[in-house]
C-alpha positions, -999 to 999 in steps of 0.1 A, spaced: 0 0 0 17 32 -6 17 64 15 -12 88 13 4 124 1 4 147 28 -26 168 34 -22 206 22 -32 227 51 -61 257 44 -71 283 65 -93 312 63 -105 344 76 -132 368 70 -117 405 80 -144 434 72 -171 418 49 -205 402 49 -193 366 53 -208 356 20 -173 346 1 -172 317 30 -212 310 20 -201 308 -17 -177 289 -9 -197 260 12 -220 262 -21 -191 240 -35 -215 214 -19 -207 170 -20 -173 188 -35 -164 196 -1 -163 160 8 -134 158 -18 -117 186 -5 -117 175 29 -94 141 13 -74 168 2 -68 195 29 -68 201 67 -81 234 78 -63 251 104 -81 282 119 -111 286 103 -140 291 107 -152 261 90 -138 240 116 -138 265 146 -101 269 150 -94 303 164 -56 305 159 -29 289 143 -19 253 153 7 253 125 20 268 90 -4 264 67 1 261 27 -33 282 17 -44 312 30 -81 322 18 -87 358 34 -122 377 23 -128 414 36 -106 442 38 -96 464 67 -113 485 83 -99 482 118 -65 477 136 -81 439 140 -81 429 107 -44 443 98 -33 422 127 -52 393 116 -41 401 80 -4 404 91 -5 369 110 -22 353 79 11 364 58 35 353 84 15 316 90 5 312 49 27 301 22 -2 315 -4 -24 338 -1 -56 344 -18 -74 377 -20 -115 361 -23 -140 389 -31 -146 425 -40 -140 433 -3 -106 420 -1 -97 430 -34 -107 465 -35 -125 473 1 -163 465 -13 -192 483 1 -175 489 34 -149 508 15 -182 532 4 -168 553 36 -138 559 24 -151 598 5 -164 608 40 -142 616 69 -142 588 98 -154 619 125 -183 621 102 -191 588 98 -189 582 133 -211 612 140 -237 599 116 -238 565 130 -237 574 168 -253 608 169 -269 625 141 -277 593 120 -325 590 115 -317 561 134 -301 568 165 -326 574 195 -326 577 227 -305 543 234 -276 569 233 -287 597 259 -251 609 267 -243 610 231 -210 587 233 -193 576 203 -175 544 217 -144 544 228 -138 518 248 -98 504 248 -109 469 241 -126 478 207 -110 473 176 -93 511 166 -111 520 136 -86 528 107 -90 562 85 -103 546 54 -110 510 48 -77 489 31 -79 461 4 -58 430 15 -27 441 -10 -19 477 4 -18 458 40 6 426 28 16 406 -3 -13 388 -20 -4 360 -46 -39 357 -63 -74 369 -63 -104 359 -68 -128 386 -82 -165 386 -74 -191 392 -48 -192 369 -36 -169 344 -59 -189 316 -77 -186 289 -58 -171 268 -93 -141 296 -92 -134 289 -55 -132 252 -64 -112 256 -95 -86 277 -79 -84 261 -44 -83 225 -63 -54 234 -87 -36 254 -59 -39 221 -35 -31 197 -65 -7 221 -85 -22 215 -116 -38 244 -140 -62 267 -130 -86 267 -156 -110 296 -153 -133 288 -184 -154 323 -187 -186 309 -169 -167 306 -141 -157 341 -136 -183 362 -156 -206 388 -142 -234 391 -167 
């Protein structure tokens, strides 16, 4: 009987984003069951590891930063991944969070915690929080690359499920990546 190959090891995160590039990607449905003869995942949330048990080969990161939390988390992906993948519009160019980035944070804050139609009376002393154990809130919101080195993307929002497969599969096997049109097109 000869020796299994070694597992590749695959974690992910989702930084500041909606959480639908991991939903796309669990659309890869029964495919997942091959994937998992493929791959460990190491701190993910698709196996509820909160930090790093070891180096991994893959890195799949979706959102971008918008607070001192995510660069961190960013920066620790890059130092624990071999390869990183940018997945989505959010970690490729900021997405809708990055909608804030033509209006000053002060204002933004403002809006949401004190002069916003929806603020009311939950907020009589009018605080903005500040509390030391919340994430610091950066002055713009960052796509993955101006924070570290990102060896491929993954456009989309969220990716088709069929381009997360293609891509993960020939980055775990090291064959190809074949991205026949329907796999990335918009229309």
């Amino acid at each position: 009987m000869g020796n299994k190959p070694a597992k590749k090891i695959v974690a992910t995160a989702s930084l500041a984003g909606c959480f639908g590039c991991h939903m796309s990607f669990l659309d890869i449905d029964e495919r997942i069951l091959d994937l998992i003869e493929l791959v460990e995942f190491n701190k993910s949330p698709i196996d509820d590891i909160k930090k790093f048990t070891k180096h991994c080969h893959i890195g799949l990161i979706e959102g971008g930063c918008c607070n001192d939390e995510n660069v961190h988390n960013l920066k620790d992906f890059r130092k624990n991944c071999d390869i990183l993948v940018s997945v989505g519009e959010c970690a490729i160019m900021g997405g809708l969070p990055a909608m804030r980035n033509n209006v000053p944070l002060k204002e933004c804050l403002e809006e949401a915690y004190l002069d916003g139609p929806t603020v009311t009376d939950a907020n009589p002393g009018k605080i903005i929080p500040n509390d030391p154990e919340l994430p610091k809130i950066l002055n713009r919101v960052y796509p993955c690359h101006e924070i570290v080195k990102i060896d491929y993307f993954l456009p989309g929002c969220p990716p088709r499920a069929d381009l997360i497969w293609n891509a993960l599969y020939a980055l775990v096997t090291g064959s190809d990546l074949k991205l026949p049109y329907e796999v990335i097109k918009f229309d």
